[in-house]
C-alpha positions in Angstrom: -22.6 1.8 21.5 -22.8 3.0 17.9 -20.7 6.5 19.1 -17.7 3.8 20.5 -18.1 2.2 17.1 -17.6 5.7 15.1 -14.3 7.0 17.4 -12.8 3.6 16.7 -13.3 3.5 13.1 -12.2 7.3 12.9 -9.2 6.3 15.2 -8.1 3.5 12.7 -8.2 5.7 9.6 -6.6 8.2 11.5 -3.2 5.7 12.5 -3.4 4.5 8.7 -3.1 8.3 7.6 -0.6 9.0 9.9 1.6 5.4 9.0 1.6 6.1 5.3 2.7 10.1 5.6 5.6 8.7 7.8 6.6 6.0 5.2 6.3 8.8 2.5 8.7 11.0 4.6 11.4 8.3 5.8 11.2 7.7 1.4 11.9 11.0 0.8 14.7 11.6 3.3 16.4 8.9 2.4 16.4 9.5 -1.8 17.3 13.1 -0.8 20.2 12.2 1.2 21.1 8.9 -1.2 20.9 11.8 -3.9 23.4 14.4 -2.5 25.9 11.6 -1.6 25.9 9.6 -4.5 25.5 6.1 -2.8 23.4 4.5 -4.9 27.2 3.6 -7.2 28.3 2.4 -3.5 25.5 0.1 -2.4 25.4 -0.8 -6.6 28.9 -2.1 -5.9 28.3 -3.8 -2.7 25.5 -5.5 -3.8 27.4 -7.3 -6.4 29.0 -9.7 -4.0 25.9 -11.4 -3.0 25.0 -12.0 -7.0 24.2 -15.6 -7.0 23.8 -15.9 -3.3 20.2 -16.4 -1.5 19.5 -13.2 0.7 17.6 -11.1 2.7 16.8 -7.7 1.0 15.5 -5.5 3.8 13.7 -2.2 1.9 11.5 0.9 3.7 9.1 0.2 1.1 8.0 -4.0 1.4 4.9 -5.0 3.4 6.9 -7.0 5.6 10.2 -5.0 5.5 12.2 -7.7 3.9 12.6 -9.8 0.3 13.9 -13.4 0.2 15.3 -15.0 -2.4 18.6 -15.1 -4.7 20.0 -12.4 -6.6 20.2 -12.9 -9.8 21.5 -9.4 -11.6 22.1 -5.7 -10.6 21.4 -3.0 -12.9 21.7 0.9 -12.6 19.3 1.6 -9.6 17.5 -2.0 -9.5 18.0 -5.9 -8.7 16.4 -8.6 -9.7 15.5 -11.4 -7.0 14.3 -14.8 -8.3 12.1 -16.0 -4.8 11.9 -19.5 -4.1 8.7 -20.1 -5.8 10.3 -19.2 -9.3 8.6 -15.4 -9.2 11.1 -12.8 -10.1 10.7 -9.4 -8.7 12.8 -6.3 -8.9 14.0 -3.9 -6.3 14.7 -0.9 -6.6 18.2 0.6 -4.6 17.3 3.6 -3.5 14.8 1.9 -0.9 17.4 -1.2 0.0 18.9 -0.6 3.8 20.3 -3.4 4.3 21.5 -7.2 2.4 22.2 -10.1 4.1 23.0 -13.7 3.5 20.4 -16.2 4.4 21.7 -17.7 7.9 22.7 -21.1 7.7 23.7 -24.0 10.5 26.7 -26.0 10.4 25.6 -28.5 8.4 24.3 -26.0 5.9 20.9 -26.2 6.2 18.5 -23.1 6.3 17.7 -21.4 9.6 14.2 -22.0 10.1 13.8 -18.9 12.6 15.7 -15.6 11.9 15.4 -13.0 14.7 17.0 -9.2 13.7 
């Protein structure tokens, strides 16, 4: 029982290992690429339309691979996102993929389930 026990726990560490090195590639490929075509100005400039606006900030790097909340300013290489519990947080735009407005229903009320 104790061997099943060892080549489980062994297995585990091993799929954490092998998560992180592929989050640490997918990072690196993309601030290489972001790099050589300069589109950190473009997604800078983009990003400026939802100033003010309550979003969905999906990044490579988040726990749960998205940030709520409203945008509040956008700086050289960072914005700062003001979550509905008053925390502020600040993201950096080389790891952004992707902004989008919170969904809304006709009557302007919130979504309550958001599928991508």
């Amino acid at each position: 029982m104790t061997n099943y026990l060892w080549i489980v726990v062994i297995l585990i560490i091993f799929l954490c290992i092998r998560k992180k090195r592929r989050t640490a590639a997918a990072v690196w490929q993309i601030q290489n690429r972001r790099k050589q075509n300069k589109e950190i100005l473009v997604m800078k400039e983009l990003a400026k339309q939802f100033i003010g606006k309550e979003c969905i900030i999906y990044t490579i790097t988040s726990n749960d691979g998205s940030v709520q909340g409203v945008i509040k300013e956008i700086d050289d290489g960072g914005m700062v996102i003001e979550r509905n519990s008053g925390e502020r947080e600040i993201v950096n735009l080389d790891f952004v993929t992707r902004i989008r407005e919170y969904p809304r229903k006709k009557n302007g009320k919130k979504k309550g389930l958001i599928l991508d």
